[in-house]
C-alpha positions as CSV (number, residue, x, y, z in Angstrom):
1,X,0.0,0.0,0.0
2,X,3.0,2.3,0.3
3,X,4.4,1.7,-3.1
4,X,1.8,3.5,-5.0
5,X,2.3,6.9,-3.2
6,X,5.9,5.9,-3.0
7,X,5.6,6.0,-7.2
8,X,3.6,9.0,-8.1
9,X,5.4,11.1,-5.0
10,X,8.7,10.4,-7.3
11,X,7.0,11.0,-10.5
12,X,7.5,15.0,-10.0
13,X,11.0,14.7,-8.6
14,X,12.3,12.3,-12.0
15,X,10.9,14.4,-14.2
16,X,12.3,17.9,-13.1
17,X,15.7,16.1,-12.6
18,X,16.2,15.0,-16.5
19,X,15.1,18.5,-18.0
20,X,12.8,16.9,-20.1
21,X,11.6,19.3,-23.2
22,X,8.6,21.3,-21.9
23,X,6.4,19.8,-24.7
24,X,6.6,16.5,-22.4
25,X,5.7,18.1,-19.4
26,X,2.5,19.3,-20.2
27,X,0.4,17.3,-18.4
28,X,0.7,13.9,-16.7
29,X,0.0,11.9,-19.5
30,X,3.2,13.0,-21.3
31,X,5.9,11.2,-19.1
32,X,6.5,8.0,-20.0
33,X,6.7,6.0,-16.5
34,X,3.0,7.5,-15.6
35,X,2.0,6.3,-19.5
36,X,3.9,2.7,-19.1
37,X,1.6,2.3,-15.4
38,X,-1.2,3.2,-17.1
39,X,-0.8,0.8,-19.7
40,X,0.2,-1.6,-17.7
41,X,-3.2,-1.7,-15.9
42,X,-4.8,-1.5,-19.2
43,X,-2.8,-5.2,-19.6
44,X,-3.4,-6.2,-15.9
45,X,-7.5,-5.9,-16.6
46,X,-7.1,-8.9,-19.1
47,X,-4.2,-10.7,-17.7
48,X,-4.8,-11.3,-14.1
49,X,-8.9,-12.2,-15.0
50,X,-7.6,-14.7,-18.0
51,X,-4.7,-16.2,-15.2
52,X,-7.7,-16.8,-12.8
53,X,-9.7,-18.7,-14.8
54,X,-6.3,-20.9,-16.6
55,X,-6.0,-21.5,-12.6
56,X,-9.4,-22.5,-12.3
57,X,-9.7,-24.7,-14.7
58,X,-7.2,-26.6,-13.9
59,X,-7.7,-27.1,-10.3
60,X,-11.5,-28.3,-11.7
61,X,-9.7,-31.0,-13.7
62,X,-11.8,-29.5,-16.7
63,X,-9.5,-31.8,-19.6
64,X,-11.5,-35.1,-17.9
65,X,-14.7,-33.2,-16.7
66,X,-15.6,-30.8,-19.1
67,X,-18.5,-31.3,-21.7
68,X,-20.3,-29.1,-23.7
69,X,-20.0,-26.7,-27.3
70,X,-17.5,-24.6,-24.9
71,X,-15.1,-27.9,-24.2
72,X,-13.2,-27.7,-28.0
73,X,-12.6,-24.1,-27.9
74,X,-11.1,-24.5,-23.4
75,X,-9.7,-27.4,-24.2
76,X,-7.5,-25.1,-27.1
77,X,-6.8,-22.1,-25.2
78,X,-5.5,-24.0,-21.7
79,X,-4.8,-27.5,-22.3
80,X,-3.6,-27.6,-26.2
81,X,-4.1,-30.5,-28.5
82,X,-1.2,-32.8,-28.0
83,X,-0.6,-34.7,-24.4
84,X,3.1,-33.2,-23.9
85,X,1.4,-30.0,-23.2
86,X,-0.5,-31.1,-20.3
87,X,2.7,-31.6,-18.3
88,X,4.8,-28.6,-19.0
89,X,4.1,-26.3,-16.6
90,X,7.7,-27.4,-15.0
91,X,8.7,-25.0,-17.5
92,X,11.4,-27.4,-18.7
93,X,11.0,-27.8,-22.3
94,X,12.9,-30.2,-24.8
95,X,15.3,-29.3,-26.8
96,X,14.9,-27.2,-30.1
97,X,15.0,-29.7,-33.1
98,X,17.9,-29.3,-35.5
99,X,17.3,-28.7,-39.2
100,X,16.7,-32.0,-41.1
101,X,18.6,-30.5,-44.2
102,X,21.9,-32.5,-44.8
103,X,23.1,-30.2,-47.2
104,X,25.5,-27.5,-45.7
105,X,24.9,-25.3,-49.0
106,X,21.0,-24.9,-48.4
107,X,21.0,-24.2,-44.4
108,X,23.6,-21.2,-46.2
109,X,21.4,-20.2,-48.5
110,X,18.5,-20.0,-46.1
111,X,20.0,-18.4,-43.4
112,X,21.1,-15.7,-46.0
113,X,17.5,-15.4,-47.3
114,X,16.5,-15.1,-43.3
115,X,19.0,-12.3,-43.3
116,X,18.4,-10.6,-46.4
117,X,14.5,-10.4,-45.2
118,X,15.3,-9.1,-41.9
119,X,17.6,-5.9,-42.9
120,X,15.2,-4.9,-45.7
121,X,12.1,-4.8,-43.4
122,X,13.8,-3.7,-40.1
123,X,16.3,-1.1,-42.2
124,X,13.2,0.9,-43.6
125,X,11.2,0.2,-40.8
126,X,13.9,1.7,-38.6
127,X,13.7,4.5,-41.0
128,X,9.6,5.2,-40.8
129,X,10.1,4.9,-37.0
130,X,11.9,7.7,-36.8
131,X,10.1,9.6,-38.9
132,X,6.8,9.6,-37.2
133,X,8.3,9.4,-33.6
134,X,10.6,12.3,-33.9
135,X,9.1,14.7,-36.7
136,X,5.6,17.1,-36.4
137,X,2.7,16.6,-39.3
138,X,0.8,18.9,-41.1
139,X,3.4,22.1,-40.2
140,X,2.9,25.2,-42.3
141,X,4.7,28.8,-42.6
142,X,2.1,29.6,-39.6
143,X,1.6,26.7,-37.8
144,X,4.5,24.5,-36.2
145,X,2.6,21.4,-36.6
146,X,1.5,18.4,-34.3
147,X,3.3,15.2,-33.2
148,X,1.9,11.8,-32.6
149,X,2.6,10.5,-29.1
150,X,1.1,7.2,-28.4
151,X,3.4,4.4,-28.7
152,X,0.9,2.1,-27.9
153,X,-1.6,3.1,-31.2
154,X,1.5,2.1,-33.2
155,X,2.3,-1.3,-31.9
156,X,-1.2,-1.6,-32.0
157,X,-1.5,-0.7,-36.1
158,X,1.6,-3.5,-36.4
159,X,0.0,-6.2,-34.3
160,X,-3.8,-5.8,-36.3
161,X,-2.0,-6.4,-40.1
162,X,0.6,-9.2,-38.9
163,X,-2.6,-11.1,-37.4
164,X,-4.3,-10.4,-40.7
165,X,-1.7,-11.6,-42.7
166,X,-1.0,-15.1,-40.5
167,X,-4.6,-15.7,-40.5
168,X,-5.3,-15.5,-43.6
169,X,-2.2,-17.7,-45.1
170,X,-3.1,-20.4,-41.9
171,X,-6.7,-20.6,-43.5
172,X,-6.0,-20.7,-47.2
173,X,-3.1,-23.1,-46.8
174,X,-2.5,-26.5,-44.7
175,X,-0.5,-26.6,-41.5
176,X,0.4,-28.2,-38.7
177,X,-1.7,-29.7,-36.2
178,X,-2.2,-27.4,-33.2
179,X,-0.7,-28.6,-30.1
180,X,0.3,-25.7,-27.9
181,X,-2.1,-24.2,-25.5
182,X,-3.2,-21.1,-26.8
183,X,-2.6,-19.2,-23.5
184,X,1.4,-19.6,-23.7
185,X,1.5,-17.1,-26.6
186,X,0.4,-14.6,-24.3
187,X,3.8,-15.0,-22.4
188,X,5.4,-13.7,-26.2
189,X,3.0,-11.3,-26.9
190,X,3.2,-9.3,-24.1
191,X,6.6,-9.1,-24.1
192,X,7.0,-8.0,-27.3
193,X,4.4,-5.7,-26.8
194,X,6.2,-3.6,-23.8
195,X,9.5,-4.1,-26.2
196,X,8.2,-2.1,-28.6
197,X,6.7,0.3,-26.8
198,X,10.1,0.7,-25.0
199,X,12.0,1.4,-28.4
200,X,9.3,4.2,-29.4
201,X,9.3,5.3,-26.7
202,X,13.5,5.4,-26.2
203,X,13.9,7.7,-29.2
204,X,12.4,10.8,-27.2
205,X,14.8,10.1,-24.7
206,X,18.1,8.4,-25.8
207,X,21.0,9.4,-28.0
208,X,22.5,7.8,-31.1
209,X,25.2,6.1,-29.2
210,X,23.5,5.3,-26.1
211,X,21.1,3.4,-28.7
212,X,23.5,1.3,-30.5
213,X,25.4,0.5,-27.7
214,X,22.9,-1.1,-26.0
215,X,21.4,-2.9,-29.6
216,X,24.8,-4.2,-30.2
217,X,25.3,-5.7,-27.2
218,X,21.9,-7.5,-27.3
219,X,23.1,-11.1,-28.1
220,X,24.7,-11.8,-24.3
221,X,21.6,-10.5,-22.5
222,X,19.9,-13.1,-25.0
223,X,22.0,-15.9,-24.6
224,X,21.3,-15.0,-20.7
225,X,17.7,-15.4,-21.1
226,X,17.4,-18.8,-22.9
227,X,19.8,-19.9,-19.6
228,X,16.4,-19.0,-17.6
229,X,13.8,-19.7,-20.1
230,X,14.9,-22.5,-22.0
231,X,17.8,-23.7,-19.5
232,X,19.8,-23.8,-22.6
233,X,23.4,-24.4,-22.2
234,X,26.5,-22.6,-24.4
235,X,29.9,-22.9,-24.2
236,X,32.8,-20.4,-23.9
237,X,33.2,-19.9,-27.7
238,X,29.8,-18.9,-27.7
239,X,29.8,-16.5,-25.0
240,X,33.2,-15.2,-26.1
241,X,32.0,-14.8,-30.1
242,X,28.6,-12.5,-29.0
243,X,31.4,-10.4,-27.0
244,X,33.6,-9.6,-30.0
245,X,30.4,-9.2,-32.0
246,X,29.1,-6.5,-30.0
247,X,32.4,-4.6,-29.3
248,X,33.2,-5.3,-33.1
249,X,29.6,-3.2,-34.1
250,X,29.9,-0.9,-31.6
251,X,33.6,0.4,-32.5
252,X,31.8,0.6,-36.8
253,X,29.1,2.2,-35.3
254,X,30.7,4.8,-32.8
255,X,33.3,5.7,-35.2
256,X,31.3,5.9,-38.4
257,X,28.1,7.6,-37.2
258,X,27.5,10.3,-39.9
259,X,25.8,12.5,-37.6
260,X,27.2,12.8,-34.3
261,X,25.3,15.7,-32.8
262,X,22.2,14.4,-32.1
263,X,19.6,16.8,-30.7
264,X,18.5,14.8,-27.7
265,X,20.7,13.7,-25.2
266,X,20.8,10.5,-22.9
267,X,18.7,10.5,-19.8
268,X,18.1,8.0,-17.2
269,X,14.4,7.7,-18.6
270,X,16.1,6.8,-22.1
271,X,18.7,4.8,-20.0
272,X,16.0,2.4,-18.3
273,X,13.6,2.5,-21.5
274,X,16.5,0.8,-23.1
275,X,16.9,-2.0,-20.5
276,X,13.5,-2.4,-20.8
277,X,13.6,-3.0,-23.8
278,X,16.9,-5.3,-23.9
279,X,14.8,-7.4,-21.3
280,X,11.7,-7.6,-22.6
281,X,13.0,-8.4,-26.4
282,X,15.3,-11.3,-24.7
283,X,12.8,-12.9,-23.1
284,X,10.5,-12.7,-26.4
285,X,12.8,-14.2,-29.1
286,X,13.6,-17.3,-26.1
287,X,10.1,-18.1,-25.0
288,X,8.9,-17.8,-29.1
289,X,12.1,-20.6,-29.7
290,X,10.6,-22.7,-27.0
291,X,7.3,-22.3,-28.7
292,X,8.7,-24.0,-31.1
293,X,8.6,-27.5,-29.7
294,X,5.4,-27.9,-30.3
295,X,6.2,-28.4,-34.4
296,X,4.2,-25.6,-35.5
297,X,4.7,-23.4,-38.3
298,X,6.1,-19.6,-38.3
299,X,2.8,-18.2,-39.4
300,X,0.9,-20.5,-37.0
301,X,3.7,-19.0,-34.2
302,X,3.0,-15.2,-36.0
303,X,-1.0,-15.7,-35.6
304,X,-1.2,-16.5,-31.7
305,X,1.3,-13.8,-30.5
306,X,-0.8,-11.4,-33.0
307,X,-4.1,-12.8,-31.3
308,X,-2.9,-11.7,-27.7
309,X,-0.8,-8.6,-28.8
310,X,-4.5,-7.7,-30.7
311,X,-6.6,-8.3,-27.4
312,X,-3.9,-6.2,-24.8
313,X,-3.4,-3.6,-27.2
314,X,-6.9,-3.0,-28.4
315,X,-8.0,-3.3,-24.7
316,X,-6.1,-0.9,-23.0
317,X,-6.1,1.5,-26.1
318,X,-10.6,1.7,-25.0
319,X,-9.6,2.0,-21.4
320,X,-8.0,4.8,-21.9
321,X,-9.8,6.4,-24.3
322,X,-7.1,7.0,-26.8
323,X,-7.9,5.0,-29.8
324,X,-10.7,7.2,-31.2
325,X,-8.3,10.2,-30.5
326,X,-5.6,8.6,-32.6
327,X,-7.9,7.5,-35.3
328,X,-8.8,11.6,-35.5
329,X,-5.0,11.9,-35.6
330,X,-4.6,9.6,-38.8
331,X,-8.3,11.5,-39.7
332,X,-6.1,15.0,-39.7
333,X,-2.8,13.8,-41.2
334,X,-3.0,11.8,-44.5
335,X,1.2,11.5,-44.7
336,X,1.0,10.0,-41.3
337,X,-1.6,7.5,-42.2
338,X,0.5,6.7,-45.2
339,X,3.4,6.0,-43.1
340,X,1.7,4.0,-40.2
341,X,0.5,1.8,-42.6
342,X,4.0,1.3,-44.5
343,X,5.3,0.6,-40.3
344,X,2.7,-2.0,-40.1
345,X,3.6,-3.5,-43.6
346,X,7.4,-3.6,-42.9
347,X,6.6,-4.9,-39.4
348,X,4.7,-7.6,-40.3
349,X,7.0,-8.9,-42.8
350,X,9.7,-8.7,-40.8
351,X,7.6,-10.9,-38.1
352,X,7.5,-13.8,-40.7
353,X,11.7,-13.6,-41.5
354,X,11.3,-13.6,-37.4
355,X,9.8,-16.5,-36.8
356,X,10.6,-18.4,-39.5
357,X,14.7,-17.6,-38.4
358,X,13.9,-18.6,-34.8
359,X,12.3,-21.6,-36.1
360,X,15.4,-22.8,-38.1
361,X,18.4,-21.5,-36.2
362,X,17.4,-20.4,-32.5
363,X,17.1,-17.1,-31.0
364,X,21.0,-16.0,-30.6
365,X,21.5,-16.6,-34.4
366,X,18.4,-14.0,-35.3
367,X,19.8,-11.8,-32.5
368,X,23.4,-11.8,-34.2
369,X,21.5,-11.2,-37.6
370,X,19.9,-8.3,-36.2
371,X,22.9,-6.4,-34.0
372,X,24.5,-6.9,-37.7
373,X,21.6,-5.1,-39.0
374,X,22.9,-1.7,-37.2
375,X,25.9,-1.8,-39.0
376,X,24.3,-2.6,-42.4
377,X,22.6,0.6,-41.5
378,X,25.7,2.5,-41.4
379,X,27.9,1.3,-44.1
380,X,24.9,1.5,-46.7
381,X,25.1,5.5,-45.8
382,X,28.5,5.5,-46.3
383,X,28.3,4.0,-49.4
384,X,25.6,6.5,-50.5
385,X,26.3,9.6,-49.1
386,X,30.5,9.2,-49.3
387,X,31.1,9.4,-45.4
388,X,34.2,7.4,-44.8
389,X,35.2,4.6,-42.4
390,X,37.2,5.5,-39.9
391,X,40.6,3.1,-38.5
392,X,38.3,2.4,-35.5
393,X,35.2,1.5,-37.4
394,X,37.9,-1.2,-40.3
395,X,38.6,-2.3,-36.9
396,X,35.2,-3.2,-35.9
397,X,34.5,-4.8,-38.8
398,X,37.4,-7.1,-38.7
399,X,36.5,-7.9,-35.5
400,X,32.8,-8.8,-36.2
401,X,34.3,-11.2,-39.0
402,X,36.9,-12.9,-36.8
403,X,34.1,-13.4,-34.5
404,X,31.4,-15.0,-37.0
405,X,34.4,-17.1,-38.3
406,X,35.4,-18.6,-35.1
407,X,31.1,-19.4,-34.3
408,X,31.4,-21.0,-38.0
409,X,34.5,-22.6,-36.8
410,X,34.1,-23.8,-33.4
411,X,30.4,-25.1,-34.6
412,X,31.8,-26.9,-37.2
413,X,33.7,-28.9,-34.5
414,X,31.5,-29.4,-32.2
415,X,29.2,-31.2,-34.6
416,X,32.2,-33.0,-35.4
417,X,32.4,-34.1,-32.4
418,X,29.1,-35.1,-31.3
419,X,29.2,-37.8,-34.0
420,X,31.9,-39.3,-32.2
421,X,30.2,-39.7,-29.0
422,X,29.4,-43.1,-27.6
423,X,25.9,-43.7,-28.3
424,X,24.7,-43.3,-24.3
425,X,25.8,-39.5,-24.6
426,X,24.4,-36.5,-25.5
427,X,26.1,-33.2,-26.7
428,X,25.4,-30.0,-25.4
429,X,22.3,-28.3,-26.8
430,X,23.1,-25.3,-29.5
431,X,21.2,-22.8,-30.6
């Protein structure tokens, strides 16, 4: 009962300390930690009813009592389809399956197809979420314009079309069977919900290197997760390689930023959005490639995070009143309308490459793929606009290479390896 006052007593203090812009301190509804509460409760008023009844009907013993035309639908939101699921609230899941392809050429070719899809959605949707985060619409000679501010209308615009899209392919083409219970998307969906709120909301806050420091050091803090979520196990090459890959993008990216005077600065808000973020993100990709036990599909995996991240969304966008406001926003501004909908497009596209990399090579290969992605970002500029690449930054990228040689490397041998085990043993799970 005292950590409520405790919160909103501080609220004042945090704000006056980090010199926020005026603009944000208009009212209440402008700081991000009272926004990020209120949201939360918005989630709270569908999770914590929804966790009730899971708990309910299991303590009822509903998978051996339960009758009726409600039983199917239950039986496929708490219980799932296949009998494994039943027993899996130990949180212990089995090991990712390796990729039945023999051929060392193909799992290239694919994982450069996964990569290609990835920095051509994420690279111009980096570049739209900029834009409508950080620029005003509908400014004239007279008037200064307006900017949009809720984070949560956005995520909410790139849920609605990815569930679209994974619905429709799931019901025009044959998949799987179903096996997971439906509820353990939720887990997904709501971290990747506050992720992304975190990252729009980072930009009003954090500066350009703060912001690639902390991307390009994503891959330990993931690594770190699946110990905790998937109690995976990695060695010391692995831990070393994500090390040098980090340091290696950092140093191209420090060194080669073409714009170095940014005009916000770092803040502690911008500081803790960013872990927020980190956190939130890790835990997503991990629990998404346990998901994948269950031998679904990517779109089938796309479709039930889309279903949740739909419902929290949608519900605590009507709580607080602010979807109608926002729709009056996209009403007013037909370029920002035009670029939410391109967001949503690139975001959902870049969901498929997401899952379907997860799904064939584990959630520290996508996260490598996608701290790479910052420094595709910056060489493509250089190339472009003739910026050059600094000692530092041919530094870095030797680095990163070294370190993606030696993953290749010490993989290779560890495979080797395992096929010279007696047949009692079991190697070390990779990802």
């Amino acid at each position: 009962r005292f950590c409520l006052p405790l919160v909103l007593a501080s609220l004042p203090t945090m704000a006056a300390a980090e010199e926020i812009a005026p603009a944000l301190q208009d009212s209440w509804g402008d700081f991000w930690l009272f926004r990020f509460f209120v949201n939360a409760a918005g989630y709270a008023s569908i999770v914590v009813p929804g966790f009730l009844l899971i708990q309910y009907l299991k303590r009822r013993n509903y998978l051996e009592t339960g009758r009726g035309i409600c039983f199917p639908v239950i039986k496929s939101c708490v219980f799932g389809s296949e009998v494994k699921s039943v027993h899996q609230d130990d949180g212990s899941l089995p090991p990712r399956a390796e990729p039945t392809e023999s051929s060392t050429a193909r799992q290239v070719f694919k994982l450069l197809f996964c990569a290609a899809g990835l920095q051509a959605s994420y690279l111009t949707w980096g570049v739209l979420q900029e834009r409508v985060m950080t620029r005003t619409y509908g400014a004239t000679e007279t008037d200064p314009g307006e900017k949009f501010k809720d984070s949560q209308f956005l995520v909410f615009m790139n849920r609605i079309l990815a569930f679209t899209v994974a619905g429709l392919y799931c019901a025009l083409t044959k998949q799987p069977r179903h096996g997971a219970p439906m509820y353990k998307y939720s887990f997904a969906s709501l971290s990747n919900i506050l992720s992304s709120w975190c990252q729009y909301e980072a930009l009003k806050y954090i500066s350009f290197p703060t912001q690639v420091l902390a991307k390009a050091s994503k891959v330990i803090p993931v690594m770190m997760m699946g110990k905790l979520v998937s109690r995976k196990s990695y060695e010391y090459w692995e831990y070393l390689t994500a090390a040098l890959i980090s340091v290696g993008v950092s140093m191209f990216l420090l060194s080669s930023a073409p714009n170095r005077t940014v005009s916000t600065v770092t803040t502690f808000s911008g500081i803790v959005l960013l872990a927020g973020y980190i956190i939130f993100d890790s835990f997503t990709s991990n629990w998404q490639d346990a998901l994948f036990t269950y031998k679904m599909s990517p779109v089938q995996m796309m479709f039930g995070v889309n279903v949740f991240s739909c419902l929290f969304t949608v519900g605590s966008l009507l709580e607080q009143g602010a979807l109608l406001e926002s729709l009056r926003f996209m009403a007013r501004h037909s370029e920002f309308t035009a670029h939410a909908v391109l967001l949503s497009v690139c975001s959902a596209c870049g969901q498929l490459f997401i899952f379907y990399t997860i799904n064939q090579f584990g959630a520290a290969v996508f996260t490598i793929i996608m701290t790479l992605r910052q420094a595709f970002a910056i060489l493509l500029s250089c190339l472009i606009y003739g910026h050059t690449v600094t000692v530092v930054g041919g530094l870095g990228i030797a680095v990163v290479f070294m370190a993606l040689f030696l993953r290749v490397y010490a993989r290779s041998r560890m495979k080797k390896r395992s096929k010279k085990l007696p047949p009692g043993e079991t190697p070390v799970q990779k990802v």
